[in-house]
C-alpha positions as CSV (number, residue, x, y, z in Angstrom):
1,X,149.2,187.9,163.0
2,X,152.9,188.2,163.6
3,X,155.4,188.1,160.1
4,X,156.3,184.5,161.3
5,X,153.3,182.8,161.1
6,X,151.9,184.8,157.8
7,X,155.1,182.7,155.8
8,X,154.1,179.7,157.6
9,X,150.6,180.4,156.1
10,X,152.1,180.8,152.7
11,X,154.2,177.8,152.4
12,X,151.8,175.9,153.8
13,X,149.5,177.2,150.9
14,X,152.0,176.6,148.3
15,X,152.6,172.9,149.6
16,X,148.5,172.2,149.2
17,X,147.7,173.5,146.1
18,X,149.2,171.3,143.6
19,X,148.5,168.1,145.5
20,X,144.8,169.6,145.3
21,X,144.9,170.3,141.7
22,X,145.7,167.2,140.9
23,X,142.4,165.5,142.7
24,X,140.5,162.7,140.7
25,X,137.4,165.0,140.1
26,X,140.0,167.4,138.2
27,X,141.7,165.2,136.0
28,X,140.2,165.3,132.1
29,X,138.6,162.6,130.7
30,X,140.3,159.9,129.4
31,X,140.0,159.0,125.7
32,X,138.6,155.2,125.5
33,X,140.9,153.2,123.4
34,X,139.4,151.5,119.7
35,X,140.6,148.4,120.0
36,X,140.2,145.5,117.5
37,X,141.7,141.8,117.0
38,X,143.1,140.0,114.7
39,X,142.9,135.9,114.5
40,X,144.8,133.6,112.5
41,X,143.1,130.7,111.0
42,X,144.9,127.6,109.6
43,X,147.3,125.1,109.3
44,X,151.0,125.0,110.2
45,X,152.2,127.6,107.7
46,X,150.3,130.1,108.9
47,X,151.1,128.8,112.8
48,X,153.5,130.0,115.6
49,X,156.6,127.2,114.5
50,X,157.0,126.7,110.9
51,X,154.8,129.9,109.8
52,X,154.3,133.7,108.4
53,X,151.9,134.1,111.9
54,X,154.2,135.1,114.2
55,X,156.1,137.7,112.8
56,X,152.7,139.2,111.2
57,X,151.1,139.4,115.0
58,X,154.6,140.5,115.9
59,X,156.0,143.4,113.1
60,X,153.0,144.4,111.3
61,X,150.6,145.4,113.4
62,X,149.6,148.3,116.1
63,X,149.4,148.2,119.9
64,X,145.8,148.9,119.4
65,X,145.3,145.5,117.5
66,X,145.7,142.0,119.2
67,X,146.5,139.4,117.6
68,X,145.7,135.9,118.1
69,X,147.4,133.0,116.6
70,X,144.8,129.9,116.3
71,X,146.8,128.1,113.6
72,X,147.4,124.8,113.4
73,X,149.8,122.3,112.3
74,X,148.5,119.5,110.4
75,X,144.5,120.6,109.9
76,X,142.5,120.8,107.1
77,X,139.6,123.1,106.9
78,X,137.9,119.4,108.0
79,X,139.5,118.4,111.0
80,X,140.6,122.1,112.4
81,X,136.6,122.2,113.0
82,X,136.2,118.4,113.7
83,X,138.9,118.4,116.7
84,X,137.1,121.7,118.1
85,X,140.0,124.1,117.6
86,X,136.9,126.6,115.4
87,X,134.8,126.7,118.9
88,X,137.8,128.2,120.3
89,X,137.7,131.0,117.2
90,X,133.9,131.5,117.7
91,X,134.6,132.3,121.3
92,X,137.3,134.6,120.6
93,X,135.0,136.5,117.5
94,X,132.5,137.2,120.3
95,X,134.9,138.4,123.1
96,X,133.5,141.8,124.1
97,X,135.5,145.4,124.0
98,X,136.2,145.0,120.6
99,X,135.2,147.5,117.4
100,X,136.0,145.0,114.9
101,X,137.8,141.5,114.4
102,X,139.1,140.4,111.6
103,X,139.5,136.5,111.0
104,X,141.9,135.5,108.1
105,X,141.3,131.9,107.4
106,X,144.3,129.3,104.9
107,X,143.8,126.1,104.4
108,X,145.0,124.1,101.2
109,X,148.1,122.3,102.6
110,X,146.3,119.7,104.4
111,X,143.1,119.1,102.7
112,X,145.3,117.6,99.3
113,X,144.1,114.1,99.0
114,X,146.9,111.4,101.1
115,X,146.2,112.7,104.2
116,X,144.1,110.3,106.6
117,X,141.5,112.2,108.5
118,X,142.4,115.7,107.0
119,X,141.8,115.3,103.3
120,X,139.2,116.9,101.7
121,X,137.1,116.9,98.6
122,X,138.1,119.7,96.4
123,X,135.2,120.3,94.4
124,X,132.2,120.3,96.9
125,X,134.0,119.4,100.4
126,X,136.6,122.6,100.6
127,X,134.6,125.2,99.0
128,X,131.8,123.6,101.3
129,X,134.1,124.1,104.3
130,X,135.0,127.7,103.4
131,X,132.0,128.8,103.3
132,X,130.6,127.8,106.3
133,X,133.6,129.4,108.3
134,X,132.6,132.3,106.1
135,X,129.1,132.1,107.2
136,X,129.8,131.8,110.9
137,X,132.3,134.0,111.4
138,X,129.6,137.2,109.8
139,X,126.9,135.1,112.5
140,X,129.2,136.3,115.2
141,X,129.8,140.1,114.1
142,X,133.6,139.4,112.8
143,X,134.7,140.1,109.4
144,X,136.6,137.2,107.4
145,X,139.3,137.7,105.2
146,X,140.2,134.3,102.9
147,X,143.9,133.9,102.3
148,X,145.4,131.8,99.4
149,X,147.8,128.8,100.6
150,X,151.2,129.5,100.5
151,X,153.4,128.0,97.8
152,X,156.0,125.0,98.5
153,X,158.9,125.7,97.3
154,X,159.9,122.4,95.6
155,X,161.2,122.9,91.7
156,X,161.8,120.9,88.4
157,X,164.0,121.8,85.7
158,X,164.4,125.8,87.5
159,X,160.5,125.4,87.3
160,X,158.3,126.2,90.6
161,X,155.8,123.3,90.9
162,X,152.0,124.7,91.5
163,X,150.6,121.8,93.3
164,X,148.4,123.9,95.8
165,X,147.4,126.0,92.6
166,X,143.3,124.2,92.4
167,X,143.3,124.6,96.2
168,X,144.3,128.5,95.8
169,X,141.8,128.5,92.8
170,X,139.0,127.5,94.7
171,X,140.0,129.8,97.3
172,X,139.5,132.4,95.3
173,X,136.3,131.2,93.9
174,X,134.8,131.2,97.0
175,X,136.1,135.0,97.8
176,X,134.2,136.2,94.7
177,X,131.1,134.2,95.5
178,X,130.5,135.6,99.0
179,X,132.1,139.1,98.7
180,X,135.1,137.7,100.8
181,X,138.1,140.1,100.9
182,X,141.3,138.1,99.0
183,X,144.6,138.1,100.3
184,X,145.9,136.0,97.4
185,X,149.3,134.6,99.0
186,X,149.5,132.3,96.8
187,X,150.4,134.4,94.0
188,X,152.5,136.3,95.6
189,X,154.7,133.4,96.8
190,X,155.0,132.0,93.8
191,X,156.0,134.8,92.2
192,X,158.6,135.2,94.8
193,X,159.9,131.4,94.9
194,X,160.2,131.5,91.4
195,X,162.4,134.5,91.1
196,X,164.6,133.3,93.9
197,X,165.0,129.6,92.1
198,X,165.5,126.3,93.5
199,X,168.7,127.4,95.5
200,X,168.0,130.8,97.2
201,X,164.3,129.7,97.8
202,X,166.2,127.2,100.7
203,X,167.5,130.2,102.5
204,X,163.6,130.3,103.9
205,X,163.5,126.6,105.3
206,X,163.8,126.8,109.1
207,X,167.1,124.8,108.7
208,X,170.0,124.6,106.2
209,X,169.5,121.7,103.3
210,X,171.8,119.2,103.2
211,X,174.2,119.3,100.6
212,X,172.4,116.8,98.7
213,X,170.0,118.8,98.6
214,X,171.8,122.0,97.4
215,X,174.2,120.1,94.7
216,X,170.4,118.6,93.3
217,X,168.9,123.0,93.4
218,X,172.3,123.9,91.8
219,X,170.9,121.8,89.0
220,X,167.3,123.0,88.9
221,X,165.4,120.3,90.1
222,X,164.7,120.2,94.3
223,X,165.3,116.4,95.9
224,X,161.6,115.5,96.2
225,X,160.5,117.5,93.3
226,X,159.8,114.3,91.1
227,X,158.5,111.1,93.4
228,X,157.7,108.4,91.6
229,X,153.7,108.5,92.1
230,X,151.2,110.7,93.1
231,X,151.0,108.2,95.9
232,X,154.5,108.5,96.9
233,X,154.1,112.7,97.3
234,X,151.0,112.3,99.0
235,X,152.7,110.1,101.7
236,X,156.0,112.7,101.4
237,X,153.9,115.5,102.3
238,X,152.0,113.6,105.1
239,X,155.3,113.2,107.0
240,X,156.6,116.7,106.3
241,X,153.5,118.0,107.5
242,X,152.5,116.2,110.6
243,X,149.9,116.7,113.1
244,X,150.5,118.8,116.2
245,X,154.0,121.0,115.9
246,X,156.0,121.4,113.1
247,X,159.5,120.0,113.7
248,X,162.0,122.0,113.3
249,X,163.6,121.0,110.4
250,X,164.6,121.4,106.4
251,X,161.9,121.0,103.9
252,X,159.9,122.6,101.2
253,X,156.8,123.2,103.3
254,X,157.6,125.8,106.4
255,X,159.0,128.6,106.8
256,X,162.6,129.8,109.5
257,X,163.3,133.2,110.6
258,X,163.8,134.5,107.2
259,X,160.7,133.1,105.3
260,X,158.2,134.3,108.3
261,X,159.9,137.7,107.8
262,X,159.2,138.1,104.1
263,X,155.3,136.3,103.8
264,X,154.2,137.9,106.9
265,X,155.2,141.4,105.3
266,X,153.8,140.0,102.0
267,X,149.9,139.5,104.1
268,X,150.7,143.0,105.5
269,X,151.0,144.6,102.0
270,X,148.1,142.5,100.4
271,X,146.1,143.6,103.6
272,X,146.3,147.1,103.0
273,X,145.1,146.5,99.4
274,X,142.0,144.1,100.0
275,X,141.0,145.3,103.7
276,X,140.8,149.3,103.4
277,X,139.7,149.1,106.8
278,X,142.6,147.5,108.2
279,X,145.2,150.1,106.6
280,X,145.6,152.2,110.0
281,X,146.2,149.1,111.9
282,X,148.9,148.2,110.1
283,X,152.7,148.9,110.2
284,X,154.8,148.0,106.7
C-alpha cells in the first residue's frame, strides 16, 4: 500500500470514530426526572387576577414542580364543587407521571353569609365542605394542604378588622381533626396588614385608592370599614367579589403586583414549615 493511500486510511479513520462513539447504544442512561404538581384550590384571592397564585406557581417553585392554578373568583367551598370546577381537580390529582401532588385548598371569602348561591353554613356546612375535599383528594393518592383565608385589609380606628377570623378558625379546626398540614395565611396576613396600617396596606390593592380613600386611612378608619348593617357589608362584599374574574380594580379584597409578591412568598415560607416534604421544591 502506497504512503498515499495509508493517510487516506487514517483520516478516513479519524473522521469515523467520533461519529461512532457517539451511537445511541453508547450513550449513558438517562436519569428519569421526579416530577410532582402543585394545584391551587379556591376563590379569587388565591386565582390568576386578583391573587397570591400566580406569582407562587411563578417565583417559588422548581422546574421539577408544575403548578396548576384552579382558583376561582367568586366560589365558595359550595359552589366551586356544585359548578364542577372540583372534577376538573380530581382529574388533575390522578394525572399519571407524577411522585406526589400537593393540593392546597382556601375558601372563607365567599362562603360569609350575603352571598346568593355561594354562602355557606359555618358551623356544619364549611367544615362539612372541607372535609370532604380532604377526603377525596387522599381517595385519589394527592396530599392536601388547608390554607387559612387571607385577610381584607379594611381598618377602624388604625384597627385591622378580623371578619374572616371564624372562617380561618374553622379552618384550622378542621386541619387538627384530620391531620391536615396548616398553612395558616390568615395569621400571617394579619399580622402584616396590621403593621403596615390603613395607608400603606393600599399599596397591595391592584389599583391606586382614590384620594377619598387615602384622606379617610390617613385618619385610621378605611372608607367601607363601618357600613351601616351587617346587611349592607354583606351586599359590599358581594359586588367587590363577583363571580367569574376579578376586575381590575381598588378595593380591600385582592391583591396587584405588589400584594401577590409578598403572600405568595408568605405560602412559600409557611410551606416549608408545615409541608417538610415540599422544602426541596421550593425556592424563597
Amino acid at each position: 500500500m502506497t504512503r498515499h493511500r495509508l493517510l487516506l486510511l487514517a483520516l478516513a479513520c479519524c473522521i469515523a470514530l467520533p461519529a461512532l462513539a457517539q451511537t445511541p447504544a453508547d450513550r449513558p442512561a438517562p436519569t428519569p426526572i421526579r416530577a410532582s404538581k402543585v394545584i391551587l384550590v379556591g376563590d379569587s384571592t388565591t386565582a390568576v387576577q386578583g391573587g397570591w397564585g400566580p406569582r407562587f406557581c411563578a417565583d417559588h417553585l422548581v422546574s421539577f414542580a408544575a403548578c396548576i392554578n384552579l382558583a376561582r373568583g367568586g366560589r365558595s367551598t359550595y359552589n366551586y364543587r356544585a359548578e364542577g370546577s372540583w372534577a376538573v381537580v380530581d382529574a388533575e390529582m390522578r394525572t399519571p407521571g407524577y411522585v406526589a401532588t400537593w393540593v392546597l385548598i382556601q375558601f372563607g371569602h365567599n362562603d360569609q353569609p350575603g352571598k346568593p348561591g355561594r354562602s355557606t353554613d359555618l358551623q356544619r356546612e364549611f367544615p362539612d365542605n372541607l372535609r370532604r375535599y380532604v377526603a377525596e383528594v387522599r381517595t385519589a393518592g394527592a396530599i392536601p394542604v388547608l390554607v387559612t383565608p387571607l385577610t381584607r385589609r379594611q381598618f377602624a380606628d388604625g384597627k385591622l378588622i378580623d371578619d374572616l377570623g371564624p372562617w380561618a378558625d374553622a379552618v384550622r379546626g378542621v386541619a387538627r381533626e384530620l391531620d391536615v398540614p396548616l398553612v395558616d395565611l390568615h395569621a400571617r396576613s394579619r399580622q402584616l396588614v396590621q403593621a403596615m396600617g390603613p395607608v400603606l396596606a393600599m399599596q397591595l390593592a391592584q389599583s391606586p385608592a382614590s384620594q377619598e380613600q387615602v384622606a379617610a386611612a390617613l385618619n385610621g378608619t378605611t372608607v367601607d370599614a363601618a357600613p351601616a348593617s351587617a346587611a349592607g357589608s354583606a351586599a359590599q362584599r358581594a359586588v367587590l367579589e363577583p363571580m367569574g374574574q376579578a376586575k381590575r380594580a381598588f378595593d380591600y379584597t385582592h391583591l396587584g403586583d405588589k400584594g401577590a409578591d409578598v403572600f405568595a412568598t408568605i405560602v412559600a415560607e409557611e410551606l416549608a414549615r408545615s409541608v417538610p416534604a415540599l422544602r426541596p421544591l421550593l425556592l424563597p
